[in-house]
C-alpha positions as CSV (number, residue, x, y, z in Angstrom):
1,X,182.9,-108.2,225.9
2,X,184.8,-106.1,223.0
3,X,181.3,-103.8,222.8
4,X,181.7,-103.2,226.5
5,X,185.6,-102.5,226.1
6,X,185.4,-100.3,223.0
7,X,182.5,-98.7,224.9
8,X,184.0,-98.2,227.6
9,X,187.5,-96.4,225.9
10,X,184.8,-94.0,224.0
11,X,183.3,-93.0,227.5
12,X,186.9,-92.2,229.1
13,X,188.1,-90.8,225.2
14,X,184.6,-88.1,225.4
15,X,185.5,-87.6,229.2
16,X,188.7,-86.0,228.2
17,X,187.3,-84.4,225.2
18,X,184.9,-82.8,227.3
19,X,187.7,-81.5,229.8
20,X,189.8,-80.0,226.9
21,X,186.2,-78.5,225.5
22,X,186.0,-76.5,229.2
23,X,188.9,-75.3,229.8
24,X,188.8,-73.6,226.3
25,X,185.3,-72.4,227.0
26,X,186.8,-71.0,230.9
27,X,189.6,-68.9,229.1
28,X,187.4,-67.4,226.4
29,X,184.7,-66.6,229.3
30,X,187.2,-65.4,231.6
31,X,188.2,-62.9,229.0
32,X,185.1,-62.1,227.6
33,X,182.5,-58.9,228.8
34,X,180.7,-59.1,230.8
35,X,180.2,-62.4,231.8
36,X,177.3,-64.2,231.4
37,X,177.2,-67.3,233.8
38,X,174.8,-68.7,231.8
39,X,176.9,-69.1,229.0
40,X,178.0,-72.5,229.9
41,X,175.1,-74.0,229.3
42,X,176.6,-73.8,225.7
43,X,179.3,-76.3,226.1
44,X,177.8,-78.1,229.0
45,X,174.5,-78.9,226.7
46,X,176.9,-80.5,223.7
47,X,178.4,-82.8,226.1
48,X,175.6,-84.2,227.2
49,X,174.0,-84.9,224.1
50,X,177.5,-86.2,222.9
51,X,177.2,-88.2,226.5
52,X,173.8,-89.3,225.2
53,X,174.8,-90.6,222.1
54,X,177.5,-93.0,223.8
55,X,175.1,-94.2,226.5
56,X,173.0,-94.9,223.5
57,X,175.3,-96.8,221.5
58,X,176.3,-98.6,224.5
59,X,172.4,-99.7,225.0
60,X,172.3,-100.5,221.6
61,X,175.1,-102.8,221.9
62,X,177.1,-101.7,218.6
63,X,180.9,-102.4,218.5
64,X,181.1,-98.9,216.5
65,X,184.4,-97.2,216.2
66,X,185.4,-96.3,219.7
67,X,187.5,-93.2,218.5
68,X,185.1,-91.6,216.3
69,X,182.5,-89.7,218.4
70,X,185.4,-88.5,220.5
71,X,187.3,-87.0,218.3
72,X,184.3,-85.2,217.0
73,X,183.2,-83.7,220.2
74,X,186.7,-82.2,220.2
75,X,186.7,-79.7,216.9
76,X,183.1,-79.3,217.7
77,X,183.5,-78.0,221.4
78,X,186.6,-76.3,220.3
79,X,184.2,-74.3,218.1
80,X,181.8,-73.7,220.9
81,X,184.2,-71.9,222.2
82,X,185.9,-69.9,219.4
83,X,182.2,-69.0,218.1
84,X,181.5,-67.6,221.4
85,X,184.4,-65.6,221.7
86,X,183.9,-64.0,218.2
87,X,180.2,-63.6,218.2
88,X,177.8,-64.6,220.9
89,X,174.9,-65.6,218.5
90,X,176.8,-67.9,216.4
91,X,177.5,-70.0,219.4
92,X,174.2,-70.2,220.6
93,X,173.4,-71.6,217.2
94,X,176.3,-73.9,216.7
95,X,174.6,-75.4,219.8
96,X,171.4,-76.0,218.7
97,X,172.8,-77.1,215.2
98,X,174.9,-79.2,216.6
99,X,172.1,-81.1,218.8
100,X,170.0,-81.5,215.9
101,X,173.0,-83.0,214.1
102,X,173.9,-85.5,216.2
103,X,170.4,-86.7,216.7
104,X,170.5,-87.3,213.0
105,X,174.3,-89.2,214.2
106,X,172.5,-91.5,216.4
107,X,169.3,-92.0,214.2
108,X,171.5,-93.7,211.5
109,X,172.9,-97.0,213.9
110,X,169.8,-96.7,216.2
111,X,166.9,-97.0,213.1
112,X,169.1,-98.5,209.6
113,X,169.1,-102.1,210.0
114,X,172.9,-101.8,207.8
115,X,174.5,-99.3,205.5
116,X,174.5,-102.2,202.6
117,X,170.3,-102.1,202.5
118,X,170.8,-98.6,201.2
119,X,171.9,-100.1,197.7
120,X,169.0,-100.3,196.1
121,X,167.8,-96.7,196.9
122,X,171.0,-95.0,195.1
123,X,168.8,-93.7,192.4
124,X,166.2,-91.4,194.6
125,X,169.5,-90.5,196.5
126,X,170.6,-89.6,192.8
127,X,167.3,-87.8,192.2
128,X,166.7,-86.2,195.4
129,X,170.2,-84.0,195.1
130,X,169.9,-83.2,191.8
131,X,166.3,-81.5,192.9
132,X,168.0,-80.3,195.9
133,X,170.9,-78.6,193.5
134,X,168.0,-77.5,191.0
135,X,166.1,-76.0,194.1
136,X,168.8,-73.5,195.0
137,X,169.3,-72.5,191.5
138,X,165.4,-71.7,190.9
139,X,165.0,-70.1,194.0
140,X,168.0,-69.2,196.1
141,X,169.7,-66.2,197.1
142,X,172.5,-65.2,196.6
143,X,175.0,-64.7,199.3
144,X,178.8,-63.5,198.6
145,X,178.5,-64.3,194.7
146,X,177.2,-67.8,195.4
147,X,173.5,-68.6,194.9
148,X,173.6,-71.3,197.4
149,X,171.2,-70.7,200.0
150,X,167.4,-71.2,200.9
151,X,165.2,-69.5,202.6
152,X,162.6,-70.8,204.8
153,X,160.8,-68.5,207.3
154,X,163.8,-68.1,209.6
155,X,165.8,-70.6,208.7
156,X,168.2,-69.7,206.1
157,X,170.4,-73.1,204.6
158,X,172.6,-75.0,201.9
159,X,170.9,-77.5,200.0
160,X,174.6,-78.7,198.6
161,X,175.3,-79.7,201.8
162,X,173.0,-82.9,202.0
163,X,173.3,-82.9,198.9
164,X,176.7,-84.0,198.8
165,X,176.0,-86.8,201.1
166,X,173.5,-87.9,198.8
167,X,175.2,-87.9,196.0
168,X,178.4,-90.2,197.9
169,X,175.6,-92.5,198.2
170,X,174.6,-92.4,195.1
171,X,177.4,-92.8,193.1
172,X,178.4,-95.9,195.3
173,X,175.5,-97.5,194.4
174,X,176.0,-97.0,190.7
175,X,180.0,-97.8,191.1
176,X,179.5,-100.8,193.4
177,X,177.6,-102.9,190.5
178,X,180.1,-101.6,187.7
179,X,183.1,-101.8,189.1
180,X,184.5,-104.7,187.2
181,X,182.9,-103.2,184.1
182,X,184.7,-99.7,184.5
183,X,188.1,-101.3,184.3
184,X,187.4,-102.9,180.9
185,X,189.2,-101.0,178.1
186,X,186.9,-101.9,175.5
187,X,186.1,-98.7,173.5
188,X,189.1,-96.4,172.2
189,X,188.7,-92.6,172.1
190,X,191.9,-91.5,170.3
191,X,195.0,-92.7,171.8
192,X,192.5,-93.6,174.9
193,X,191.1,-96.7,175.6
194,X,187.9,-96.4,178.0
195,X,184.9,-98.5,179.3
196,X,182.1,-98.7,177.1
197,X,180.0,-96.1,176.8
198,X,177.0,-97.6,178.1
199,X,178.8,-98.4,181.3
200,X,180.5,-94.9,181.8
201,X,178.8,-92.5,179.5
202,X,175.2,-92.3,182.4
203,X,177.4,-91.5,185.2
204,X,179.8,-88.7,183.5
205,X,176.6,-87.2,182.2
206,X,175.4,-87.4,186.1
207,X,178.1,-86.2,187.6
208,X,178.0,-83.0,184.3
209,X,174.7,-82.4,185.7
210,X,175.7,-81.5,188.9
211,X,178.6,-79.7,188.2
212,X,176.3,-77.5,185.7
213,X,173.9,-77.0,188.3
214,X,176.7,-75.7,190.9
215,X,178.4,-73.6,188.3
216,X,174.7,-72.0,187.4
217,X,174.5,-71.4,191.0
218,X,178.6,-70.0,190.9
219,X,178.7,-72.3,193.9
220,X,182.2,-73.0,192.6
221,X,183.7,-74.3,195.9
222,X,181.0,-77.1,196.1
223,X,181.3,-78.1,193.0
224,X,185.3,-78.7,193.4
225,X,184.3,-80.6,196.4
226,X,181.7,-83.0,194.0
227,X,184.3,-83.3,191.8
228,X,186.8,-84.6,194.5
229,X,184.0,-86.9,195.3
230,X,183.4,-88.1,192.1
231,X,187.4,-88.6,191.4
232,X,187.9,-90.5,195.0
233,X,184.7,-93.1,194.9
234,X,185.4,-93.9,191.0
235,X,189.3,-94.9,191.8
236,X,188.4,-96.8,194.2
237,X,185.6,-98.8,192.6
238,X,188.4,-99.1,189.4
239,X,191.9,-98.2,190.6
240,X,192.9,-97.3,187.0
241,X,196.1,-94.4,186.8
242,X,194.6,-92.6,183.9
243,X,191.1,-92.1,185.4
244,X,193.1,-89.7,188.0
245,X,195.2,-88.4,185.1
246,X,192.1,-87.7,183.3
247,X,190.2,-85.9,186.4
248,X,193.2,-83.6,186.7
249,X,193.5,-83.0,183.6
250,X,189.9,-81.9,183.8
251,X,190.2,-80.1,186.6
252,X,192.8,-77.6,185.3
253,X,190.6,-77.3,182.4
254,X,188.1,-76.5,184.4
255,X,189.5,-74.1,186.4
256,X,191.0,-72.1,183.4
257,X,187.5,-71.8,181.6
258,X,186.2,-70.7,185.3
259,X,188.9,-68.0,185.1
260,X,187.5,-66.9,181.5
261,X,183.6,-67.0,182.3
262,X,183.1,-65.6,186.1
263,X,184.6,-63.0,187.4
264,X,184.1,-63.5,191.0
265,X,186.3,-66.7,190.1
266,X,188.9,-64.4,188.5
267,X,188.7,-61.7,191.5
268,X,189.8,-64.8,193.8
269,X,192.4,-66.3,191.8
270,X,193.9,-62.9,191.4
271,X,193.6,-62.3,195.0
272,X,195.7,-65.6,195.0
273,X,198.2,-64.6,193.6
274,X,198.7,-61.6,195.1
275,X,196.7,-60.3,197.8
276,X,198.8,-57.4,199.2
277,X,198.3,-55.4,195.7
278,X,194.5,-55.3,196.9
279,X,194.9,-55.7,200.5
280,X,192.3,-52.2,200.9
281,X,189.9,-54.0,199.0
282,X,189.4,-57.7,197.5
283,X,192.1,-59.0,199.3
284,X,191.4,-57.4,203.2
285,X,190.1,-60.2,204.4
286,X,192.9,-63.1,203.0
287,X,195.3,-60.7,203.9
288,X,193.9,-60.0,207.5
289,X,193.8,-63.8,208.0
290,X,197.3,-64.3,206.9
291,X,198.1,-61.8,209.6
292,X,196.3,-63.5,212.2
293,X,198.2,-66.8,211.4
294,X,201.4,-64.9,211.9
295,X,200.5,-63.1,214.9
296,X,200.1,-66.4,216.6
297,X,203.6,-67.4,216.4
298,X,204.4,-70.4,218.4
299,X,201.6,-70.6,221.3
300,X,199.6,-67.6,220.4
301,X,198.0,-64.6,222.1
302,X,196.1,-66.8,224.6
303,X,192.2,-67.7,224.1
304,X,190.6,-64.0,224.1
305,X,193.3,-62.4,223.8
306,X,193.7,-61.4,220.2
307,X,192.0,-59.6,217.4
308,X,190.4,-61.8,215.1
309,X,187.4,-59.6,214.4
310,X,189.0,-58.1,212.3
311,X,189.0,-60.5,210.0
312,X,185.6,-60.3,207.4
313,X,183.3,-63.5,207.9
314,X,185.5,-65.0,210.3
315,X,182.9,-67.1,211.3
316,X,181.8,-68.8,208.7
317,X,185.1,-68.4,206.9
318,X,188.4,-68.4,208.3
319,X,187.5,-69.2,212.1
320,X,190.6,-71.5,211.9
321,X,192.3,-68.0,211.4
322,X,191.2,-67.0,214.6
323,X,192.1,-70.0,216.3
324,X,195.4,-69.6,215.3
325,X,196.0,-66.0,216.5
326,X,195.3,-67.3,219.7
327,X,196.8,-70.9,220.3
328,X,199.4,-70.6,217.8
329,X,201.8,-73.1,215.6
330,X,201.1,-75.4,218.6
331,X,197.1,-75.5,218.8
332,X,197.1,-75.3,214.9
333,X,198.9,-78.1,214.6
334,X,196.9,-80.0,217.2
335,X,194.0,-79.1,215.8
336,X,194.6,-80.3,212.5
337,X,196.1,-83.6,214.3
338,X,192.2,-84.2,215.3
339,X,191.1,-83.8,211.6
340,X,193.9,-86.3,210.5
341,X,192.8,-88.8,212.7
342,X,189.4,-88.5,212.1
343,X,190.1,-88.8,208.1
344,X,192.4,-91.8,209.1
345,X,189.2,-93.5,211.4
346,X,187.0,-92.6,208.4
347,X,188.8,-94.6,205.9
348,X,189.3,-97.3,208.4
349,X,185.7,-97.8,208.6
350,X,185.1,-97.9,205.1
351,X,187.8,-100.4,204.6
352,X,187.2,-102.7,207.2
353,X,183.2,-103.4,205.7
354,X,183.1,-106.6,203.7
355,X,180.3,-104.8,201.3
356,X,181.3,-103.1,198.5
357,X,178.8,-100.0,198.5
358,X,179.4,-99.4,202.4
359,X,182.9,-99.4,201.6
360,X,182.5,-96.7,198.6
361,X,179.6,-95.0,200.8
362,X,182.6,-94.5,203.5
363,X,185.4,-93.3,201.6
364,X,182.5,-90.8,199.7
365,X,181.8,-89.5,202.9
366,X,185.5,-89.8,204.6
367,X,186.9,-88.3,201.5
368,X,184.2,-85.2,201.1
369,X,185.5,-84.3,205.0
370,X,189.3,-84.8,204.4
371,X,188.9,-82.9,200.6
372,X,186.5,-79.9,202.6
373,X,189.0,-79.6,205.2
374,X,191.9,-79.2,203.1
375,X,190.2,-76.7,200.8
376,X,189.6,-73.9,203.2
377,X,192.4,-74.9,205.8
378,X,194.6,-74.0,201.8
379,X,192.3,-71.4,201.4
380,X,193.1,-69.9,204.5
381,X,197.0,-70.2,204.4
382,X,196.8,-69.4,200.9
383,X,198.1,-72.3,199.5
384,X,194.9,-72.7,197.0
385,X,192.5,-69.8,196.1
386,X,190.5,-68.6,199.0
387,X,186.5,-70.5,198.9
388,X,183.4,-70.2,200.4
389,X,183.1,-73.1,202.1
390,X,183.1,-73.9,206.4
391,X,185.8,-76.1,208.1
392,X,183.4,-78.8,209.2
393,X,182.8,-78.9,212.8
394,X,184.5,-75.7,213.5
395,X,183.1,-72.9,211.5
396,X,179.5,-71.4,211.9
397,X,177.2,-73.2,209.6
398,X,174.3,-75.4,210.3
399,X,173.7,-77.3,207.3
400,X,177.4,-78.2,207.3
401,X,177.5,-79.3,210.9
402,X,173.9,-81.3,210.3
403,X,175.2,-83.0,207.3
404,X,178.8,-83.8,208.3
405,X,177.4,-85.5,211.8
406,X,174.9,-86.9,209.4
407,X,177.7,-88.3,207.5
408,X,179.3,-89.4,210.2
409,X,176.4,-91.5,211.8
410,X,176.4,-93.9,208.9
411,X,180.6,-94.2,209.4
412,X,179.9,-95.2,212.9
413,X,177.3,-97.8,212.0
414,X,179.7,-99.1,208.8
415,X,182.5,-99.5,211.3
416,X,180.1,-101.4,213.5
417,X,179.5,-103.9,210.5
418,X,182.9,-104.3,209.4
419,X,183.5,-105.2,213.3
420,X,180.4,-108.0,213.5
421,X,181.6,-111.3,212.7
C-alpha cells in the first residue's frame, strides 16, 4: 500500500512536471523561426521515457523516493527547451543523452539487487577512474585549455564525469570500513594529532593521484569538484572539525600555487576580479552573462525573447545565464528552488539507509550535484572564478547528463532500501 501511494504522488508530481516542461517548450516555439512542428517530439519523447521509468518502478514494486524523478524531469525539460531556443542541435542531443541517461537511471533499481553489495567492488571502482582520468591525459584533446575530452568516431565525451561517480563509490567503500579508525588521534604531526598513517596515508595518496592527473590534464574545475568530494564523504565517515580545517586550508593552498603554475588559471582569477578591464577580450563572455542576469530584472524578457546568443558557450556554459534573461529574478529563483530540493531528497536518501557505504555512496553523489551546481551557478554570478564545468541537467553536455542520471539511479534505489523494513 505505501509503494502504490508514493507511486502514485510520483505519477501526478511527473504529470505536472511535464505541463510546466510544455508550456516552456510552446513559448520558445512560438517565438522561434520558422517553426518546425516536429520539434515537439523533443520534449514529448523525454516524458515518455521519464513516464517509462515510473510505470517501471511501479511494476517493480520499489517504495523509491516519490519526489526524485519529478523533480528531475523538471531542470531537464526546462533545458529541452532553453537548448532549443539557443541552438537547435544541442536539443536534439540533450534528447537523445538524456534517453540513454535515464535508461542507465532505471537499470540501477531494476538489475542491483542493493546499493550495500557494491562494497566489495570499491577498489575496481578505484582503479577504473584512475584509468579513466589517465585515459584523457594520454590521449585527450584539448578543448578551452582543459584536456578533458575523448574522442571516439563521432562521439566526443568526459571521462571525469563517470569518473567522479566512481570514485564517490570508491572512497565510501574505503571510508565505510575505517571510519572508527580515522577518528583515532594516534600519530602527532607537529602540533597535529592525526590517524595513523597506515589508515590515512593510502587514501590521501589516492585522492593526490587524482588530483595530479586533473591538474596534468588543467581540468581544474573537476578536480575542485573531487576535492569537494573527498572533503564531504571523509567528514562524514569521521566528523572531526580539523579534517575541514585542514581541507580548506588546502584548498587555498591550492589555489594560490594554481595561480603561480597555469596561466589559464591566472587569466580567470583575474577575470574575477575584474572582468570589465577586459570585457573586449578574456572577460566578454563573464561580462555578457552578467548582463544577461541583469537584463532579466524581475520576470524577464519572456521565453524567446531576449539575446542570449550573445553570450560565448552559452550552452555548455552559462545556459542558466540565458535562462535568466528570459524568466527573470522569479524563474531564477524557482529554478534554483528545484536544485535545492533535489540536494535536500539526495541527502535524505543517503541518510535514511541503515548501511554505512550506501549512506557515504549517497552523500558522494548528493554532494558532487549540490557542490557542481553551486560552482558554475557562482561562476556565473561571479561570486567564484568562472569554470568549465555544465549545470547538471540543464546545460548541453552528455556525459554530464548520463552520469548525473546515472548517479541518481543508485539514490533512487538507496532511498528504496532505507524505506524497506
Amino acid at each position: 500500500m505505501k509503494t502504490t501511494g508514493a507511486r502514485r504522488t510520483e505519477g501526478a508530481l511527473l504529470s505536472s512536471a511535464f505541463v510546466l516542461g510544455g508550456l516552456a517548450f510552446a513559448a520558445v516555439w512560438a517565438a522561434s523561426r520558422p517553426l518546425e512542428p516536429l520539434a515537439w517530439l523533443y520534449p514529448l519523447t523525454v516524458s515518455v521515457a521519464f513516464w517509462l521509468v515510473h510505470l517501471a518502478l511501479v511494476k517493480l514494486d520499489l517504495t523509491a523516493d516519490e519526489l526524485l524523478l519529478p523533480l528531475l524531469a523538471v531542470p531537464l525539460l526546462l533545458s529541452v527547451a532553453t537548448l532549443y531556443r539557443l541552438d537547435r542541435w544541442s536539443a536534439f542531443w540533450q534528447v537523445v543523452w538524456a534517453i540513454l541517461g535515464l535508461g542507465l537511471a532505471l537499470a540501477v533499481p531494476a538489475f542491483l539487487p542493493g546499493v550495500a553489495g557494491l562494497k566489495r567492488w570499491w577498489p575496481a571502482f578505484l582503479v577504473l577512474g584512475l584509468v579513466l582520468l589517465a585515459a584523457t591525459l594520454l590521449f585527450g584533446v584539448e578543448v578551452y585549455g582543459a584536456r578533458s575530452w575523448l574522442v571516439l568516431g563521432p562521439v566526443r565525451f568526459q571521462p571525469s564525469e563517470p569518473a567522479k561517480v566512481l570514485f564517490s563509490l570508491a572512497l565510501a567503500g574505503y571510508l565505510a570500513g575505517r571510519k572508527e579508525l580515522l577518528m583515532v588521534r594516534g600519530w602527532r604531526l607537529g602540533p597535529l594529532t592525526l590517524p595513523h598513517p597506515a589508515y590515512f596515508g593510502p587514501l590521501l595518496l589516492v585522492v593526490l593521484l587524482a588530483l595530479v592527473l586533473m591538474v596534468g590534464q588543467r581540468d581544474l574545475g573537476t578536480a575542485l569538484l573531487m576535492f569537494g568530494l573527498f572533503a564531504c564523504e571523509l567528514y562524514v565517515a569521521a566528523p572531526r572539525l580539523d579534517y575541514l580545517l585542514l581541507g580548506a586550508a588546502a584548498l587555498l593552498g591550492g589555489g594560490a600555487i594554481g595561480y603561480r603554475l597555469f596561466g589559464h588559471v591566472r587569466a580567470r582569477i583575474d577575470v574575477w576580479l575584474n572582468p570589465w578591464a577586459q570585457a573586449s577580450g578574456p572577460g566578454y563572455q563573464l561580462v555578457q552573462s552578467l548582463l544577461a542576469i541583469s537584463a532579466g530584472g524581475l520576470l524577464g524578457a519572456g521565453l524567446g525573447q531576449g539575446q542570449p546568443l550573445l553570450i560565448p558557450a552559452v550552452t555548455t556554459d552559462l545556459t542558466f545565464a540565458a535562462w535568466a534573461e528570459e524568466t527573470g529574478l522569479a524563474g531564477s529563483l524557482a529554478l534554483l528552488a528545484v536544485y535545492l530540493l533535489l540536494t535536500e531528497r539526495g541527502f535524505r536518501a543517503a541518510l535514511s539507509s541503515r548501511d554505512s557505504f550506501s549512506t557515504l555512496a549517497g552523500v558522494g553523489i548528493s554532494g558532487l550535484f549540490a557542490l557542481q551546481s553551486l560552482v558554475i551557478l557562482g561562476g556565473a554570478l561571479r561570486l567564484i572564478p568562472l569554470t568549465g564545468v555544465t549545470l547538471p541537467l540543464f546545460n548541453y553536455g552528455g556525459s554530464s547528463l548520463v552520469s548525473t542520471l546515472g548517479g541518481f539511479g543508485l539514490l533512487l534505489l538507496i532511498s528504496a532500501e532505507g524505506r524497506t523494513p
